[in-house]
C-alpha positions in Angstrom: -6.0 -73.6 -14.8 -4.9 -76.8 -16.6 -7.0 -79.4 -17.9 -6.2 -82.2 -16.1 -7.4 -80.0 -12.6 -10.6 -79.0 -14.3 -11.3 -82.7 -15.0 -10.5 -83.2 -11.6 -12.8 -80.4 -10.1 -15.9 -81.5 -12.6 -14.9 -85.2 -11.2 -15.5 -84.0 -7.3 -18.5 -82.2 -8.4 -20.4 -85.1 -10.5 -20.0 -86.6 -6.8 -21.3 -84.0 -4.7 -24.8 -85.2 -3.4 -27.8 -82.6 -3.7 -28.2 -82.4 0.2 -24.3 -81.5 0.6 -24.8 -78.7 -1.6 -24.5 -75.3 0.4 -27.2 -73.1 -0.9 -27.4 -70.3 1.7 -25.9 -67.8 -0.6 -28.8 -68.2 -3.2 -31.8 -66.2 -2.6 -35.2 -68.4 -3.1 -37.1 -67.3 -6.3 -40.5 -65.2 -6.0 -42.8 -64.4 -8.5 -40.8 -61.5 -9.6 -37.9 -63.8 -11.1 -40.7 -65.6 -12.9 -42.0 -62.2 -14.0 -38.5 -61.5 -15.4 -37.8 -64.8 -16.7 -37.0 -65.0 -20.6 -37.1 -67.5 -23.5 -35.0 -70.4 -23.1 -31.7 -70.1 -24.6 -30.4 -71.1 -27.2 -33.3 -71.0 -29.6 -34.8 -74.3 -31.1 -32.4 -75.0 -34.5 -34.4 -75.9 -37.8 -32.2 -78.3 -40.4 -32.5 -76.8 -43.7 -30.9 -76.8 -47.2 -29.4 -74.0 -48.3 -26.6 -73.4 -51.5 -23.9 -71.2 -50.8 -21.3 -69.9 -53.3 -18.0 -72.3 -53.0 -15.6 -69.7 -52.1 -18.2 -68.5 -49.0 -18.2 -72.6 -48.2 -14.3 -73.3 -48.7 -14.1 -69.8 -46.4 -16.2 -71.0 -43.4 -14.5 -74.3 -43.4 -11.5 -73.2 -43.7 -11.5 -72.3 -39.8 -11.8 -75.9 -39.3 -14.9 -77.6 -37.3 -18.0 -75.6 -36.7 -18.6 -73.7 -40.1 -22.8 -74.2 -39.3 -22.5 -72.7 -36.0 -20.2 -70.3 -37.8 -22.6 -69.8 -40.3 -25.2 -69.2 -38.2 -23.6 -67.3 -35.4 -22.6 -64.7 -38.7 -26.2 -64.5 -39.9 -27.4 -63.7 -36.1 -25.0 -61.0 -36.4 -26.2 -59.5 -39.6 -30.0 -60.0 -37.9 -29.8 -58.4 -34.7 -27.6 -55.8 -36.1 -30.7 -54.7 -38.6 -33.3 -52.4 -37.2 -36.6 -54.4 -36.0 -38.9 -54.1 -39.0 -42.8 -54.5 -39.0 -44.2 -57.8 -37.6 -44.4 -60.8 -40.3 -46.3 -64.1 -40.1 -44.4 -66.7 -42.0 -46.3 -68.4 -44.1 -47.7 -71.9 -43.2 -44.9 -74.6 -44.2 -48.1 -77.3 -44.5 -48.7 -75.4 -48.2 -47.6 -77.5 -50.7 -44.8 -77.0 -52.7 -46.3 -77.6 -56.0 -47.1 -74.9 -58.7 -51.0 -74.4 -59.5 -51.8 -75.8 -63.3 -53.3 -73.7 -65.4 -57.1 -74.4 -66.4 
């Protein structure tokens, strides 16, 4: 399919109207789709600093735009590829950062 006809086809469907929308092949929703129903996704993204070694940066890059969702798409990898460990609860991130003096 070219591009041109996609744009073309996503053109004719902006225009469609709700009420000329066949929907007589979709089966209304009960409350066992809603039992079913999942997290949204994809999941809520945090910004964050992090330092990576240069060669690991100049590497991701080097597959031109997208090396964070590269990045990240690698460490989901490595994550759901571990075996689920024990429940954690993360720290609060209200703490401050700052070391206690000593009395």
């Amino acid at each position: 399919m070219s591009r041109k006809s996609i744009k073309s086809d996503l053109a004719r469907l902006d225009r469609l109207k709700d009420r000329d929308i066949d929907y007589s092949e979709i089966p209304p929703l009960d409350r066992s789709f809603f039992k079913k129903a999942t997290e949204a996704w994809p999941p809520a993204k945090q910004q964050v600093t992090v330092r990576l070694d240069v060669d690991v940066l100049d590497w991701l890059k080097l597959h031109g735009k997208g090396y964070q969702t590269r990045l990240n798409r690698i460490l989901r990898a490595a994550m759901e590829h571990q075996a689920p460990r024990r429940t954690h609860t993360p720290k609060s991130r209200a703490r401050s950062r700052r070391r206690p003096h000593a009395a």
